[in-house]
N, CA, C and O atoms as a Maestro MAE file, in Angstrom:
{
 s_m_m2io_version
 :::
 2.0.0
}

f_m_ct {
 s_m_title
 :::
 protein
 m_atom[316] {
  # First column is atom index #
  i_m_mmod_type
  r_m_x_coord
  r_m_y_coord
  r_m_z_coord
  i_m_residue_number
  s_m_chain_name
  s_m_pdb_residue_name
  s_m_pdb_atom_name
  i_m_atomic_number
  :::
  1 25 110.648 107.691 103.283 1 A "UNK " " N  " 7
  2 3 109.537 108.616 103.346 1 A "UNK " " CA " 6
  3 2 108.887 108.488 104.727 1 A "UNK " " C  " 6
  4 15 108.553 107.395 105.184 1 A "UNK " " O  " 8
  5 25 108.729 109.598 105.344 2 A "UNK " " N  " 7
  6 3 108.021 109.822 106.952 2 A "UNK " " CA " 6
  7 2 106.485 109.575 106.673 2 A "UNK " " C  " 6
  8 15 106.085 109.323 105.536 2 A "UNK " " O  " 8
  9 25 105.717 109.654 107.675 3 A "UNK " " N  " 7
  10 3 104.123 109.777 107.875 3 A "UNK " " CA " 6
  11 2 103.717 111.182 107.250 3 A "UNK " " C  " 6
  12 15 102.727 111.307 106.529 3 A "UNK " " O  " 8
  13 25 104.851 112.578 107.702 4 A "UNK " " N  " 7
  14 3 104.884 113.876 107.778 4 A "UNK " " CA " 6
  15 2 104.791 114.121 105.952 4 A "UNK " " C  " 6
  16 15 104.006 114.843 105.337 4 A "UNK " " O  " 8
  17 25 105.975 113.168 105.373 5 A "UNK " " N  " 7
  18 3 105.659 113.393 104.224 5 A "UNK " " CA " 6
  19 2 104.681 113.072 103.406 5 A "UNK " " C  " 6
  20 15 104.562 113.822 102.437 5 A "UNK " " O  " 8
  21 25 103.837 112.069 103.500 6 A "UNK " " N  " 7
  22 3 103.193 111.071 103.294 6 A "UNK " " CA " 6
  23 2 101.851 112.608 103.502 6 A "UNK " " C  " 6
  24 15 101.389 113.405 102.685 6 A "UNK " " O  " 8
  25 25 101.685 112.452 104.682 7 A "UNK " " N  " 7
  26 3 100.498 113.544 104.841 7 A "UNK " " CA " 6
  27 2 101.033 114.879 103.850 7 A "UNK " " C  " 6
  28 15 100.195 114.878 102.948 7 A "UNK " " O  " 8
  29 25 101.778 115.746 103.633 8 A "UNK " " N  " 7
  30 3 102.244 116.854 102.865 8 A "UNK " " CA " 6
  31 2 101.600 116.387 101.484 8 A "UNK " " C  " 6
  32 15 100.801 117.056 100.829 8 A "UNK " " O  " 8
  33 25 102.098 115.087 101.146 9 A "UNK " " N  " 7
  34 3 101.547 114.759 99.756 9 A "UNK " " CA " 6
  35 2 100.232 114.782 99.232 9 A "UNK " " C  " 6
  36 15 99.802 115.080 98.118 9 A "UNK " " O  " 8
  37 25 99.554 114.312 100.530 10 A "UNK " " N  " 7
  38 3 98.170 114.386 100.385 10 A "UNK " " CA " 6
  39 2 97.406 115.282 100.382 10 A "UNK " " C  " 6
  40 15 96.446 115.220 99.614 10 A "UNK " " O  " 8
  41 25 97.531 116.091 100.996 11 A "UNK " " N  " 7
  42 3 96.993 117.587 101.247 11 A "UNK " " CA " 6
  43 2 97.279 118.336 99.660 11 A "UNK " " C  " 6
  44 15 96.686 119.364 99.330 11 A "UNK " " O  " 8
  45 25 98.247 117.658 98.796 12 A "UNK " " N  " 7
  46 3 98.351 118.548 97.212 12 A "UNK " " CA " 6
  47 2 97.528 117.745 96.713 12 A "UNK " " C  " 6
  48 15 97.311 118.150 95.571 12 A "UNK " " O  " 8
  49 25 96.898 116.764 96.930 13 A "UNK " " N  " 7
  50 3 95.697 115.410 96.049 13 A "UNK " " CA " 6
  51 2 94.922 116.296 95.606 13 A "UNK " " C  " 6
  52 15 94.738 117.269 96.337 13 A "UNK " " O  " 8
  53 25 94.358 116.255 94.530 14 A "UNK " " N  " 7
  54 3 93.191 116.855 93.940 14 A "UNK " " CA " 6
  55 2 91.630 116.249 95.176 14 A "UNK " " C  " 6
  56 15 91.846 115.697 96.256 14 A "UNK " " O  " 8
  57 25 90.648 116.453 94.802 15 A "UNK " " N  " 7
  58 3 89.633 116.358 95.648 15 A "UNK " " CA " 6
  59 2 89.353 114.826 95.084 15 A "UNK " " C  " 6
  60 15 89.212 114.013 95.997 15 A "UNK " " O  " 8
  61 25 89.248 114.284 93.743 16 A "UNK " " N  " 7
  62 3 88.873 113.100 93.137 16 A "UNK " " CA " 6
  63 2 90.226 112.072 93.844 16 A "UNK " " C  " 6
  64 15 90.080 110.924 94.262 16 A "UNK " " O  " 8
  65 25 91.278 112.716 93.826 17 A "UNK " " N  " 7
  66 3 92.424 111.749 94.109 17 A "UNK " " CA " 6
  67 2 92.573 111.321 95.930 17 A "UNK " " C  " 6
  68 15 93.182 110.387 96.452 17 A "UNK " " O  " 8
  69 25 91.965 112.136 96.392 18 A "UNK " " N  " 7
  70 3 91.820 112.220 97.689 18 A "UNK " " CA " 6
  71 2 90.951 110.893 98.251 18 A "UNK " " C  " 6
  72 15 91.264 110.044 99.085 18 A "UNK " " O  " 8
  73 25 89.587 111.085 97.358 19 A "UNK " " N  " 7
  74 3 88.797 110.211 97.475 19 A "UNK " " CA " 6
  75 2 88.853 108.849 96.853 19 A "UNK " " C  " 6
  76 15 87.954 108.018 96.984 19 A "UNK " " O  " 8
  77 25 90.328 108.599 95.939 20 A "UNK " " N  " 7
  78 3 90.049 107.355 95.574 20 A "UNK " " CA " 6
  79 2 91.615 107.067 96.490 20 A "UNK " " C  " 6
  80 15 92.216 106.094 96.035 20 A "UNK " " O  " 8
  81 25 92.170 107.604 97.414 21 A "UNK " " N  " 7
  82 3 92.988 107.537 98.207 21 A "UNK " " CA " 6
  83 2 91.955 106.738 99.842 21 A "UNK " " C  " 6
  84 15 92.024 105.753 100.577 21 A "UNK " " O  " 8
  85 25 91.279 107.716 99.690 22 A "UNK " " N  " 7
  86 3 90.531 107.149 101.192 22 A "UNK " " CA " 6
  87 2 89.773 105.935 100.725 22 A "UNK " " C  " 6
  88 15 89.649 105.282 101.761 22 A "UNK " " O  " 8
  89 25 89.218 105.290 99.791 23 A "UNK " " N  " 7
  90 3 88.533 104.392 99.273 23 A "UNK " " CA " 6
  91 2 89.567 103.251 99.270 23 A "UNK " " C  " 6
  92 15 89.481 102.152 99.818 23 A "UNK " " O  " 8
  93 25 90.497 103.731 98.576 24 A "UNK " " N  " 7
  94 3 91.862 102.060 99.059 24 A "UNK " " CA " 6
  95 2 92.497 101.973 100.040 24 A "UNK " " C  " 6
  96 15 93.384 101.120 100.010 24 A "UNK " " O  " 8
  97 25 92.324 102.861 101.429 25 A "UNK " " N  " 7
  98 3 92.793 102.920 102.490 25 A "UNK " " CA " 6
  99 2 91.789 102.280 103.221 25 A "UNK " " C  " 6
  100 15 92.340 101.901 104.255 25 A "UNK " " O  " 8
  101 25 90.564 101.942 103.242 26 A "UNK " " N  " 7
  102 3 89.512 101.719 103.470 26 A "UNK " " CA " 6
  103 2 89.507 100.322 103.015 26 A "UNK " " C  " 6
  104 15 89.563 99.503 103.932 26 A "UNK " " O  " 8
  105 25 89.461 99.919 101.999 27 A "UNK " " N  " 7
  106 3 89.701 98.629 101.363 27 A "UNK " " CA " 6
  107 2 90.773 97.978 102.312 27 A "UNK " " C  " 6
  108 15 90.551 96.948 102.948 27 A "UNK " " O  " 8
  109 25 92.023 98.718 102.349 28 A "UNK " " N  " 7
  110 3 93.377 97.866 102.731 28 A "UNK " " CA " 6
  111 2 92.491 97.648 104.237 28 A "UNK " " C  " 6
  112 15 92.857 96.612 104.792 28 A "UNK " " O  " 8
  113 25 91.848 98.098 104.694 29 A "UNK " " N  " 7
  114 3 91.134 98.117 106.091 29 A "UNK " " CA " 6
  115 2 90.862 97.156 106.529 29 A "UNK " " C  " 6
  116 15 91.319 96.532 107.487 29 A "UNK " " O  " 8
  117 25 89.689 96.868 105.500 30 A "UNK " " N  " 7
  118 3 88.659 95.420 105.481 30 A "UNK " " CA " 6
  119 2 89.382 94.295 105.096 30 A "UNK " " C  " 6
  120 15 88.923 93.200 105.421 30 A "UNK " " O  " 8
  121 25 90.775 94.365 104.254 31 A "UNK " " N  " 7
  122 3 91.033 93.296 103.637 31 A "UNK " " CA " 6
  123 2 92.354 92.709 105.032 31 A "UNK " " C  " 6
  124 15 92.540 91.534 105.347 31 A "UNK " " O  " 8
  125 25 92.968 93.740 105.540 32 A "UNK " " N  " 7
  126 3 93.108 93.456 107.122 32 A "UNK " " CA " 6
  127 2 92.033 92.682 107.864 32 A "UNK " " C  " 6
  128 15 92.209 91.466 107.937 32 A "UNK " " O  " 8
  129 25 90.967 93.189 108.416 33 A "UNK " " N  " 7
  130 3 90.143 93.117 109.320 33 A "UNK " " CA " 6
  131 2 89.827 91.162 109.248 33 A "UNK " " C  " 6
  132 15 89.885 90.166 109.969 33 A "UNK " " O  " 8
  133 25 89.393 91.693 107.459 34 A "UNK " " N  " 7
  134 3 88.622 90.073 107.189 34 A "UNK " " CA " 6
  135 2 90.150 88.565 107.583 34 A "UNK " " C  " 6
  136 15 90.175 87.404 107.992 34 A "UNK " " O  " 8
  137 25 91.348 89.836 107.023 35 A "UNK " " N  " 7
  138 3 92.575 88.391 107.202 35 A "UNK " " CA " 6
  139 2 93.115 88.192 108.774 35 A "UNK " " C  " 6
  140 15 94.152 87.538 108.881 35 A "UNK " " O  " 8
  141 25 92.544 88.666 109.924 36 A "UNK " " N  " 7
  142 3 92.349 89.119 110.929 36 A "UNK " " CA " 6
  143 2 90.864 87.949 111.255 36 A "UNK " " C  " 6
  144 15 91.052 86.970 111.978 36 A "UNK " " O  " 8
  145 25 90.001 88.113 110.874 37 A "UNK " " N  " 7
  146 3 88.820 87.302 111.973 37 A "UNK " " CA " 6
  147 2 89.229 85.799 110.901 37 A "UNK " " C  " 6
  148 15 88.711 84.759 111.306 37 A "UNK " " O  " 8
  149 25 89.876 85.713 109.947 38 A "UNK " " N  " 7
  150 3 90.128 84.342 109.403 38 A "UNK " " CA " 6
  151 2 90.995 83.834 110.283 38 A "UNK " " C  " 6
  152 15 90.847 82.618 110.413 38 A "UNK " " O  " 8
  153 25 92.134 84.460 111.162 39 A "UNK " " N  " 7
  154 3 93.325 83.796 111.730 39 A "UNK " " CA " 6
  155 2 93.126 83.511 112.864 39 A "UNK " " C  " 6
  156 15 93.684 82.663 113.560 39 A "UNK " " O  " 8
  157 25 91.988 84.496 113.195 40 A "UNK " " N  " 7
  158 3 91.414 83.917 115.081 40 A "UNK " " CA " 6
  159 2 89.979 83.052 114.839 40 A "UNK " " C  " 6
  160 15 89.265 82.626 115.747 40 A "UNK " " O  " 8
  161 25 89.838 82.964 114.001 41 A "UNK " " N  " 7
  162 3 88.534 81.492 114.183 41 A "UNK " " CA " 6
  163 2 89.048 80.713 113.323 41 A "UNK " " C  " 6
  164 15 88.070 80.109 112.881 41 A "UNK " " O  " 8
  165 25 90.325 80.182 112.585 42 A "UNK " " N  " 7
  166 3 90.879 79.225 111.926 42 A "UNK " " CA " 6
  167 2 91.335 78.606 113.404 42 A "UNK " " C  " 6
  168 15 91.631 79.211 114.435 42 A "UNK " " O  " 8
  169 25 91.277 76.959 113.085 43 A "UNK " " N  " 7
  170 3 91.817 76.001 114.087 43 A "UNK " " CA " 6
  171 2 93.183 76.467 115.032 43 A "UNK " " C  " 6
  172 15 94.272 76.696 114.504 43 A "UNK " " O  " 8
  173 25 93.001 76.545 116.170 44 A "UNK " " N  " 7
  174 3 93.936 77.177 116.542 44 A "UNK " " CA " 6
  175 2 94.298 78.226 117.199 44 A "UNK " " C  " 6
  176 15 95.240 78.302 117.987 44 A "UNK " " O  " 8
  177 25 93.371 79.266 116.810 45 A "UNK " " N  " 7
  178 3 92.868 80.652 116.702 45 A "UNK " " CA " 6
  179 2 92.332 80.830 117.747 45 A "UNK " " C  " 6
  180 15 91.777 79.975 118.437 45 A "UNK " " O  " 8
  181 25 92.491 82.375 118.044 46 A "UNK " " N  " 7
  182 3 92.070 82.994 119.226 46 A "UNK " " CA " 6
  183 2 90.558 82.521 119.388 46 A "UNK " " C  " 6
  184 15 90.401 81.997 120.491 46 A "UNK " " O  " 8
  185 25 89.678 82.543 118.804 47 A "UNK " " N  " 7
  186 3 88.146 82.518 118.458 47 A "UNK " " CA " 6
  187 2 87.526 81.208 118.088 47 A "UNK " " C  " 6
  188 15 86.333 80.916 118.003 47 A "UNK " " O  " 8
  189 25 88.872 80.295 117.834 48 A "UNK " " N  " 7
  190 3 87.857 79.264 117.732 48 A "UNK " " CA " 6
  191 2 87.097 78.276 118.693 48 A "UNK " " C  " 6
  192 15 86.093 77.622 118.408 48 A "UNK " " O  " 8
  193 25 87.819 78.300 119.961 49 A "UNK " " N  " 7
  194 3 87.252 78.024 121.195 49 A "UNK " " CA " 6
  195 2 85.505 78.415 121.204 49 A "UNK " " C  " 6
  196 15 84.617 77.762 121.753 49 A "UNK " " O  " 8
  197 25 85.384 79.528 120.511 50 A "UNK " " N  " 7
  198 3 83.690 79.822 120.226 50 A "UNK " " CA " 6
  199 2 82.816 79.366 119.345 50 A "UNK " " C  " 6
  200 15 81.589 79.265 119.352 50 A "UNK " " O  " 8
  201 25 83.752 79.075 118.490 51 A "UNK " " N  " 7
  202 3 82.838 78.225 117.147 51 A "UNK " " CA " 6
  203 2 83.307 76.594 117.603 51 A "UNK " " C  " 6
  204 15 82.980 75.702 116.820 51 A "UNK " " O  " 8
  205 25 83.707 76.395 118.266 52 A "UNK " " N  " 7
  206 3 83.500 74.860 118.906 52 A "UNK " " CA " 6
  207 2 82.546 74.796 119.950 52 A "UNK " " C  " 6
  208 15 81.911 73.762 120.160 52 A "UNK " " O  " 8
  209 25 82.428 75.626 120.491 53 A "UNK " " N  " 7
  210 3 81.429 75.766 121.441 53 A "UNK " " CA " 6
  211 2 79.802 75.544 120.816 53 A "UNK " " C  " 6
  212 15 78.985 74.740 121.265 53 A "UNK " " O  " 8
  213 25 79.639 76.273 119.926 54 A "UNK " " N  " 7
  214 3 78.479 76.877 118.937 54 A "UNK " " CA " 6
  215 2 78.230 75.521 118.696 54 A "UNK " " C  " 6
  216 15 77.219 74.898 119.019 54 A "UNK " " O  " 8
  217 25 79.518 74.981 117.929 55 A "UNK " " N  " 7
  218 3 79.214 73.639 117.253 55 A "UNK " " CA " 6
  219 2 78.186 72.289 118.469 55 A "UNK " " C  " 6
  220 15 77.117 71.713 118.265 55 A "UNK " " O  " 8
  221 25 79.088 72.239 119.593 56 A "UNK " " N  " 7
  222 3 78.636 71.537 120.461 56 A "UNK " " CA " 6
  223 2 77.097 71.475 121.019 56 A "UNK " " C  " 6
  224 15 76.488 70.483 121.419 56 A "UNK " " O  " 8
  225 25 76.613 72.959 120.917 57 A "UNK " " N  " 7
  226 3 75.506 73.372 121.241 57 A "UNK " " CA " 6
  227 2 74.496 73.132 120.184 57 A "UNK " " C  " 6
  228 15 73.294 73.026 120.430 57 A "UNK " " O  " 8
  229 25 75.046 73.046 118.931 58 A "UNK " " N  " 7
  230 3 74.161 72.625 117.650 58 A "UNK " " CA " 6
  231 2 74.122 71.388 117.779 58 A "UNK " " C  " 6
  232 15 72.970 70.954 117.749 58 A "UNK " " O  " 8
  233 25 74.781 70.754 117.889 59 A "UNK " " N  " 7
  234 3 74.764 68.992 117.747 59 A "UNK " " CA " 6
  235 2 74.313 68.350 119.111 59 A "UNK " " C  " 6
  236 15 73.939 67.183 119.230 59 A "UNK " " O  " 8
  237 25 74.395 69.196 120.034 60 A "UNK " " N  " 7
  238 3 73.299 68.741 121.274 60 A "UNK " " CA " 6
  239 2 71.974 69.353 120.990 60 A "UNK " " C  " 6
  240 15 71.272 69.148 121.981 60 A "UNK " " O  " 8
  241 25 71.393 69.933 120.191 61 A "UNK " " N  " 7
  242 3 69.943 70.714 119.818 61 A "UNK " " CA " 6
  243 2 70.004 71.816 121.070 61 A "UNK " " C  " 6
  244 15 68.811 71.896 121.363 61 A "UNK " " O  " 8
  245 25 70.595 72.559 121.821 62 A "UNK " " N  " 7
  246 3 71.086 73.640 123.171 62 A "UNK " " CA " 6
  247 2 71.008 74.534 122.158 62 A "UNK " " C  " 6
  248 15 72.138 74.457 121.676 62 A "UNK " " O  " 8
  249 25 70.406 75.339 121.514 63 A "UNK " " N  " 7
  250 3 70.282 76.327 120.459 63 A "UNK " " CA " 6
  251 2 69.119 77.097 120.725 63 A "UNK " " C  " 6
  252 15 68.428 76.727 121.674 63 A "UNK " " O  " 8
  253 25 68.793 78.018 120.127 64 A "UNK " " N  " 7
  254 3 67.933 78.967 119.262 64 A "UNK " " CA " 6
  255 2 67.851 79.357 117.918 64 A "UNK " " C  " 6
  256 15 68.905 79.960 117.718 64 A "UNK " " O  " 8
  257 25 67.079 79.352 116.704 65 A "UNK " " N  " 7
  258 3 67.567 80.086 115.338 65 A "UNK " " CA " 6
  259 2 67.236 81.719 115.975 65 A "UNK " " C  " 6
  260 15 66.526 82.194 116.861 65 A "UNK " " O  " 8
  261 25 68.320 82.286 114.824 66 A "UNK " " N  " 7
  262 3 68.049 83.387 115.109 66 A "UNK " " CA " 6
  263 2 66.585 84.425 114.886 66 A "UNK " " C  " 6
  264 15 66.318 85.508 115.407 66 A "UNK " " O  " 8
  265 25 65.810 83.596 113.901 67 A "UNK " " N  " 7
  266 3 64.649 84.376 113.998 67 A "UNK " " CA " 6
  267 2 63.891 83.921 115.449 67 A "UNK " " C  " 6
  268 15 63.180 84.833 115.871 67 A "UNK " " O  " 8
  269 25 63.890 83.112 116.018 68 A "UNK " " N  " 7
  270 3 63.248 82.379 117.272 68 A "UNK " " CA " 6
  271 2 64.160 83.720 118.522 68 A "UNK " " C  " 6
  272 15 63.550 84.364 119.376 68 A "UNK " " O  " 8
  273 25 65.702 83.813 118.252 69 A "UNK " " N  " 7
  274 3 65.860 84.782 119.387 69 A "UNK " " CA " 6
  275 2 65.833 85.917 118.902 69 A "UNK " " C  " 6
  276 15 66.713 86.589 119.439 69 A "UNK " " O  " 8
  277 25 65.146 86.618 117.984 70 A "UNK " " N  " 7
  278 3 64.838 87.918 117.505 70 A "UNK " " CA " 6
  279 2 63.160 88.195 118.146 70 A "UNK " " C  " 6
  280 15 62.774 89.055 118.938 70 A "UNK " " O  " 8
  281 25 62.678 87.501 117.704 71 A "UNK " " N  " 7
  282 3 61.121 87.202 118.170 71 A "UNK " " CA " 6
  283 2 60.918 87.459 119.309 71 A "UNK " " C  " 6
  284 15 60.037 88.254 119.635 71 A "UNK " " O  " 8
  285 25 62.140 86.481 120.678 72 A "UNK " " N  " 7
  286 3 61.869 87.107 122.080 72 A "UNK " " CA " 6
  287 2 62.206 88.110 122.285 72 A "UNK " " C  " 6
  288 15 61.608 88.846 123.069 72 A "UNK " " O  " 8
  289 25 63.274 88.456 121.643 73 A "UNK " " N  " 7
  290 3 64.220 89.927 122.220 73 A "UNK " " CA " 6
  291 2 62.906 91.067 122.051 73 A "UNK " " C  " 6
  292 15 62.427 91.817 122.901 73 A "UNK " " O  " 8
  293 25 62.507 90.859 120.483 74 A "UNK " " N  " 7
  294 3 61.153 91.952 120.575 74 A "UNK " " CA " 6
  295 2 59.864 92.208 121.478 74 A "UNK " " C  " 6
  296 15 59.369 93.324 121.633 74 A "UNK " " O  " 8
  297 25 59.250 90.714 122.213 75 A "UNK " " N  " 7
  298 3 58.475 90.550 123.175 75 A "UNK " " CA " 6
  299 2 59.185 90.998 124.274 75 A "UNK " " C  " 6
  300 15 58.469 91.495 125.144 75 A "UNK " " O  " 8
  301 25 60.569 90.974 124.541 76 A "UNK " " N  " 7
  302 3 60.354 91.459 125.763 76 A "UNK " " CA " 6
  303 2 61.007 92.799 125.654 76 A "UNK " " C  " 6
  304 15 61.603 93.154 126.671 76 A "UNK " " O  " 8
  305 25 61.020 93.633 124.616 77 A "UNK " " N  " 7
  306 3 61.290 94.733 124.586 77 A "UNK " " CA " 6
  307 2 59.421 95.902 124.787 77 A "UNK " " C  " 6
  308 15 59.093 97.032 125.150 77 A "UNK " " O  " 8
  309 25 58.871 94.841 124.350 78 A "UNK " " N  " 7
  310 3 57.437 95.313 124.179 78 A "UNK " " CA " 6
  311 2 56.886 95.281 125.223 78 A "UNK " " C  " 6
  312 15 55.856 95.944 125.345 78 A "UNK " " O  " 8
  313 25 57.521 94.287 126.631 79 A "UNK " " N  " 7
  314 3 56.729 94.588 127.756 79 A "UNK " " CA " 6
  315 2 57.005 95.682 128.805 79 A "UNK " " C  " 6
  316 15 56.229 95.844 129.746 79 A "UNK " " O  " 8
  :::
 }
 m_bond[315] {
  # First column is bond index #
  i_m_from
  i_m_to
  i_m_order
  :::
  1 1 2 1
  2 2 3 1
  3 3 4 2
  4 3 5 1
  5 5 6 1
  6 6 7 1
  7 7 8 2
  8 7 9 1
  9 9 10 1
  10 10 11 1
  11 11 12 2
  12 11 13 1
  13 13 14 1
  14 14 15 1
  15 15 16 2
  16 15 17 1
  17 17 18 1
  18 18 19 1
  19 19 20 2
  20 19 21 1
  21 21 22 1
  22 22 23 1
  23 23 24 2
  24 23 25 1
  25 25 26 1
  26 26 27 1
  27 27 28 2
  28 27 29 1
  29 29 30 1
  30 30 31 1
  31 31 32 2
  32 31 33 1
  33 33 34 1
  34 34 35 1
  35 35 36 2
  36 35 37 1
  37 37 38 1
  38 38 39 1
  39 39 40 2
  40 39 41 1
  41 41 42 1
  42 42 43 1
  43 43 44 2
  44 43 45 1
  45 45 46 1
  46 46 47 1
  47 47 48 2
  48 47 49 1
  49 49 50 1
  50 50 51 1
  51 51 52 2
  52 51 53 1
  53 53 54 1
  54 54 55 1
  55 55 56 2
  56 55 57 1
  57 57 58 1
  58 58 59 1
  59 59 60 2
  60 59 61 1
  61 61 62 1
  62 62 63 1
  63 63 64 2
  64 63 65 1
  65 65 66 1
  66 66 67 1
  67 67 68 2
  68 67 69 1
  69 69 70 1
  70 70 71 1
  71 71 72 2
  72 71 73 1
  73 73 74 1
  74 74 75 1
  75 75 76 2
  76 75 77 1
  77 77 78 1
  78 78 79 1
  79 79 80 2
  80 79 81 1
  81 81 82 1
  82 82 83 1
  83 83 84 2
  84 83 85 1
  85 85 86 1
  86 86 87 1
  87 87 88 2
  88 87 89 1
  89 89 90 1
  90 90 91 1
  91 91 92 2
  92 91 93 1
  93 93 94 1
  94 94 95 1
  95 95 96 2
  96 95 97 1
  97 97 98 1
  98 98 99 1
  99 99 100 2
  100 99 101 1
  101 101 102 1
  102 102 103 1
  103 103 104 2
  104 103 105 1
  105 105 106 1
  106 106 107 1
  107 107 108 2
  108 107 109 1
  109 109 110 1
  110 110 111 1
  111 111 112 2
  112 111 113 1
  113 113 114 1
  114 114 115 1
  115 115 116 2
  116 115 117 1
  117 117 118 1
  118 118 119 1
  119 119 120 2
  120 119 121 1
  121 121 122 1
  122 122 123 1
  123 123 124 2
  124 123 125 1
  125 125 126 1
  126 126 127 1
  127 127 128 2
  128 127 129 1
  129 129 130 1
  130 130 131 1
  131 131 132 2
  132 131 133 1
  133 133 134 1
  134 134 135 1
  135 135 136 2
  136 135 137 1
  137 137 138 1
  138 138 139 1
  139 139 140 2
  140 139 141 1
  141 141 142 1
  142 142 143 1
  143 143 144 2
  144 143 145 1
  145 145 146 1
  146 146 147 1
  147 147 148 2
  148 147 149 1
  149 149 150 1
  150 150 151 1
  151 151 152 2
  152 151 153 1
  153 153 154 1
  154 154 155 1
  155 155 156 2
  156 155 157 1
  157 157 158 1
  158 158 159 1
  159 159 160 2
  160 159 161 1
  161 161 162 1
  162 162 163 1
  163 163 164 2
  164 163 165 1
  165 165 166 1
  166 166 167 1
  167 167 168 2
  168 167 169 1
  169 169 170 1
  170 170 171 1
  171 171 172 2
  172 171 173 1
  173 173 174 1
  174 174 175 1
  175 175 176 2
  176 175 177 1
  177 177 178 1
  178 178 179 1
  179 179 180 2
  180 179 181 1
  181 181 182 1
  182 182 183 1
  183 183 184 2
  184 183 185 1
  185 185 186 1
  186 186 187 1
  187 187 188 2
  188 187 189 1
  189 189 190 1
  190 190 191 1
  191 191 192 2
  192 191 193 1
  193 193 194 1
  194 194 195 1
  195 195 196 2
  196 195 197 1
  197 197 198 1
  198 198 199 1
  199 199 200 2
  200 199 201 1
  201 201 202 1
  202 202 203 1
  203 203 204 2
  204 203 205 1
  205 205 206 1
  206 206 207 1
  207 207 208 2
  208 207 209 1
  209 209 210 1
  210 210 211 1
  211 211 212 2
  212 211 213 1
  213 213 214 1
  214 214 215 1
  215 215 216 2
  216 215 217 1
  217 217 218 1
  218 218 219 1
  219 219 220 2
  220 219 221 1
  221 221 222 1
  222 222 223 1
  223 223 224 2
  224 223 225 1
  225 225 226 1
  226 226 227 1
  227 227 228 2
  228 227 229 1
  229 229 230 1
  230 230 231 1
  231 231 232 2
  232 231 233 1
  233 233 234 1
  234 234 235 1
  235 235 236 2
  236 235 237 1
  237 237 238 1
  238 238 239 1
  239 239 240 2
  240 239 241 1
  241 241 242 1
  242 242 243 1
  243 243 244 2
  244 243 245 1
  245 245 246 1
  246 246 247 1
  247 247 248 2
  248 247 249 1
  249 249 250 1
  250 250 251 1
  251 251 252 2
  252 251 253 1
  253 253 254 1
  254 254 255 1
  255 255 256 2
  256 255 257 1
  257 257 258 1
  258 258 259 1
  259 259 260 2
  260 259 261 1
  261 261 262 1
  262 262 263 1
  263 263 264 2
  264 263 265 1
  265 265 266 1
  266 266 267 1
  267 267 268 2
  268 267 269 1
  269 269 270 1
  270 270 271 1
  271 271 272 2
  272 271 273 1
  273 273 274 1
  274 274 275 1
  275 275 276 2
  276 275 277 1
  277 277 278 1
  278 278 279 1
  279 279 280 2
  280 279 281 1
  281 281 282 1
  282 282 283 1
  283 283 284 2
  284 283 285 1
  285 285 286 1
  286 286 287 1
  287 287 288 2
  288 287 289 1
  289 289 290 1
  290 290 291 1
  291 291 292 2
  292 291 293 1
  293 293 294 1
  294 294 295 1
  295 295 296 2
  296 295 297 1
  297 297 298 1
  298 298 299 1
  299 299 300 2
  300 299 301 1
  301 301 302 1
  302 302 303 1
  303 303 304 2
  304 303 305 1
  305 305 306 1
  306 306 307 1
  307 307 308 2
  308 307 309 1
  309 309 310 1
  310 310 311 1
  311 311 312 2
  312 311 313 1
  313 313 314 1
  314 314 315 1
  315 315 316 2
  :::
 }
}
């Protein structure tokens, strides 16, 4: 089966079938995406070089919480 057919098929979907078509295409999306940011910040991983970093910066107290850098971002949006 082509893409060509694949699309032909869809275009006969009822309007309900359409939409529970784009809803698990959507799903298969996220369930990519999420098995995707697990494989680059798992040990090893493209990303984890950043969450070691993070870590280092927590355990030296080199931080901010995020309500503390929300707070400035707004002061100095206000000046």
């Amino acid at each position: 089966m082509t893409v060509e057919n694949i699309k032909e098929a869809i275009v006969q979907l009822s309007e309900p079938d359409r939409k529970q078509l784009a809803d698990w295409l959507e799903e298969l999306d996220e369930e990519e995406w999420d098995r995707q940011m697990e494989e680059d910040f798992s040990p090893g991983g493209r990303g984890a070089h950043l969450l070691e970093k993070v870590d280092r910066e927590i355990q030296s107290g080199n931080y901010t919480s995020l309500e503390e850098g929300l707070r400035r971002r707004r002061d100095q949006r206000a000046k």
